[in-house]
C-alpha positions as CSV (number, residue, x, y, z in Angstrom):
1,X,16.6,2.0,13.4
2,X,16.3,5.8,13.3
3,X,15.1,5.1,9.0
4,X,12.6,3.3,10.2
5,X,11.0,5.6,12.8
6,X,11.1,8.4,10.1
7,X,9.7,6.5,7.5
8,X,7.2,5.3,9.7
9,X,6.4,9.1,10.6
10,X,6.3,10.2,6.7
11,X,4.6,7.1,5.6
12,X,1.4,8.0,8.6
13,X,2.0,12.1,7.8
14,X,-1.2,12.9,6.0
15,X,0.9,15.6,3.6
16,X,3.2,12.7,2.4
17,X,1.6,9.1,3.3
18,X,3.7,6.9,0.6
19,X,4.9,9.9,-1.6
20,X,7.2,10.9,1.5
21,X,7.9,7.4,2.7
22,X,9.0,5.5,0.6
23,X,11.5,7.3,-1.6
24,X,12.9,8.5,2.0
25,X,12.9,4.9,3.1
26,X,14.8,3.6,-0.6
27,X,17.6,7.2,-0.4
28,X,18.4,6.1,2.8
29,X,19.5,2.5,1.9
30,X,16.3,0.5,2.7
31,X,16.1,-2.2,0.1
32,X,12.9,-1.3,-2.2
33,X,11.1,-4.6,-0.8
34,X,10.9,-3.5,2.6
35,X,10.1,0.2,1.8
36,X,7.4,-1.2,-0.2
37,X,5.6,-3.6,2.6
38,X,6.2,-1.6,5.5
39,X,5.2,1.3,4.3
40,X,2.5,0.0,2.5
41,X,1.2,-1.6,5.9
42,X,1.9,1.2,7.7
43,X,0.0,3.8,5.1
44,X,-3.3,0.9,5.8
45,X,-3.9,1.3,9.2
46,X,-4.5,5.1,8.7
47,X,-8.0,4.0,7.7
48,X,-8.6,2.2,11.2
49,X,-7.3,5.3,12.4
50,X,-9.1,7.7,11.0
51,X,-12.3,6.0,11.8
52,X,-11.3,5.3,15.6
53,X,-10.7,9.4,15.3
54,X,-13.4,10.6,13.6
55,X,-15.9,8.2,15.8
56,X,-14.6,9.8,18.7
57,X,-13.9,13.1,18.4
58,X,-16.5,13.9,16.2
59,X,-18.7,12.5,18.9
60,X,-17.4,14.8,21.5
61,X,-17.8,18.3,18.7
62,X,-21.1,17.4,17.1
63,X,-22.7,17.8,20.6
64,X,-21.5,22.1,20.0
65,X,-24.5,23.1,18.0
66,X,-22.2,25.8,15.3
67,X,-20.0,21.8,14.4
68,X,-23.3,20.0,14.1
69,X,-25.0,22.7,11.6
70,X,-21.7,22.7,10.1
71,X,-20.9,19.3,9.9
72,X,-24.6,18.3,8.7
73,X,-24.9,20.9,6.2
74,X,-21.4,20.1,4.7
75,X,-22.8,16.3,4.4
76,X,-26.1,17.0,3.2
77,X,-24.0,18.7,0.1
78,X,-21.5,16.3,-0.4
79,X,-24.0,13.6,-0.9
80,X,-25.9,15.2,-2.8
81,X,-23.1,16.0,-5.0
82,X,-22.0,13.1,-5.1
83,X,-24.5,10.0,-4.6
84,X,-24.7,9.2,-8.1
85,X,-21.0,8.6,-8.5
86,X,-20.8,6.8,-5.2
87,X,-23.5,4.6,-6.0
88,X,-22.0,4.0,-9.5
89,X,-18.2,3.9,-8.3
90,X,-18.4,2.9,-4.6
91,X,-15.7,0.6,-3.5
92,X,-13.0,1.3,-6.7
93,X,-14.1,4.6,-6.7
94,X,-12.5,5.4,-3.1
95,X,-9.6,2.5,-4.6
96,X,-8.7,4.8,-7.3
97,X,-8.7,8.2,-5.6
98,X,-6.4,6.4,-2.7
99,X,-4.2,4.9,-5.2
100,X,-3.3,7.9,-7.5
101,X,-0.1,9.4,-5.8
102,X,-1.0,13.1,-6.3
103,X,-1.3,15.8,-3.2
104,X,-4.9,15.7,-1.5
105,X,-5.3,12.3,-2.3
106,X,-4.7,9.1,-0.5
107,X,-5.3,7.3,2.6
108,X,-6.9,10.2,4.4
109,X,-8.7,12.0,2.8
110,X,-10.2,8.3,1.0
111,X,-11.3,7.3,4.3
112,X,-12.2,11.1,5.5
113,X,-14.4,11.1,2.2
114,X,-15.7,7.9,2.6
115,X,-17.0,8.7,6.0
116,X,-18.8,11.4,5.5
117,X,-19.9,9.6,2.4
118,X,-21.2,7.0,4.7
119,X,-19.6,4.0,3.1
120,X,-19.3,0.6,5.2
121,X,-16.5,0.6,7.3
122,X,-15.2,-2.8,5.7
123,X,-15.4,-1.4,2.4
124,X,-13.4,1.2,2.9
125,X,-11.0,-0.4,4.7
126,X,-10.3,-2.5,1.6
127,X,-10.6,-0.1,-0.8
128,X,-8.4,1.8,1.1
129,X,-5.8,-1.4,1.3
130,X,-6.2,-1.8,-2.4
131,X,-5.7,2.2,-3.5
132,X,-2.5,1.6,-0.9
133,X,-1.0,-1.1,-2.7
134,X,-1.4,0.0,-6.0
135,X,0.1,3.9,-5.2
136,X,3.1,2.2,-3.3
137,X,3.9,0.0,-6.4
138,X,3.5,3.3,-8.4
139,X,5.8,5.6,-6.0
140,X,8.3,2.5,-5.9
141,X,8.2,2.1,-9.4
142,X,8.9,5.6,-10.1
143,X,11.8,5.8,-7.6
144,X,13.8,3.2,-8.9
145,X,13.4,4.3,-12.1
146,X,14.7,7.6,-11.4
147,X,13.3,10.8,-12.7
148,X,13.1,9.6,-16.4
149,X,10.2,7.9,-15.3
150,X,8.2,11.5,-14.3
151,X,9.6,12.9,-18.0
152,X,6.7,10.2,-19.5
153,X,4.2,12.7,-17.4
154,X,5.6,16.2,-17.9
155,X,6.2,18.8,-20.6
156,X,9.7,19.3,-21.1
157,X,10.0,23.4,-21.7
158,X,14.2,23.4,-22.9
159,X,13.5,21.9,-26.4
């Protein structure tokens, strides 16, 4: 029981998400199947999450006028910034950056970006689903494979 709870709390941990969970989840005996699904579900729902969050809390700060110059001047750049790609990428845009394991990307900070963006909820949510599955197949696919796998991606300095 006690695996499950803490991959369950390094799976939702926006500094981890699926990097943390499920090679924790597969080094403590859960069979690569289950790490897989549950985490993959669990790593999902952050989008619903976020959104029930951010709709509420940012509610409650954007009525403090220093947030609301903040928050609206940090939104008026990003767009501008970064309407063309959105436009162009949208949905598999927010897919890819969610399913490329690397720190500062993922669930979160998808739906965080997509947000602020001002993508549609639903698409989001799907594109978050899809960037989910595909880094949990890459982070399970590079843990059973061991760390041979990461030698295809790195400079090896002892030659």
């Amino acid at each position: 029981m006690k695996i499950w709870l803490w991959t369950a709390f390094f799976t939702f941990l926006p500094i981890s998400e699926l990097r943390g969970g499920i090679p924790f989840a597969i080094a403590n005996g859960m069979p690569w199947h289950w790490a897989y699904f549950y985490c993959v579900i669990l790593n999902a729902l952050v989008a619903p999450a976020v959104y029930l969050f951010l709709d509420s809390v940012h509610k409650l700060l954007y009525r403090w006028g220093f947030y609301a110059r903040l928050f609206d001047k940090l939104v008026k750049n990003a767009r501008r910034k970064l309407t063309q790609k959105v436009e162009r990428y949208g949905f598999w845009g927010v897919a890819v950056f969610v399913g490329i394991p690397l720190p500062v990307t993922g669930a979160w900070t998808g739906t965080l970006g997509a947000w602020i963006l001002g993508l549609s909820r639903g698409k989001t949510m799907l594109a978050v689903l899809a960037g989910v599955l595909l880094s949990g197949a890459i982070v399970t696919i590079v843990v059973l494979t061991g760390i041979e796998a990461v030698d295809l991606f790195t400079k090896n300095v002892n030659h």
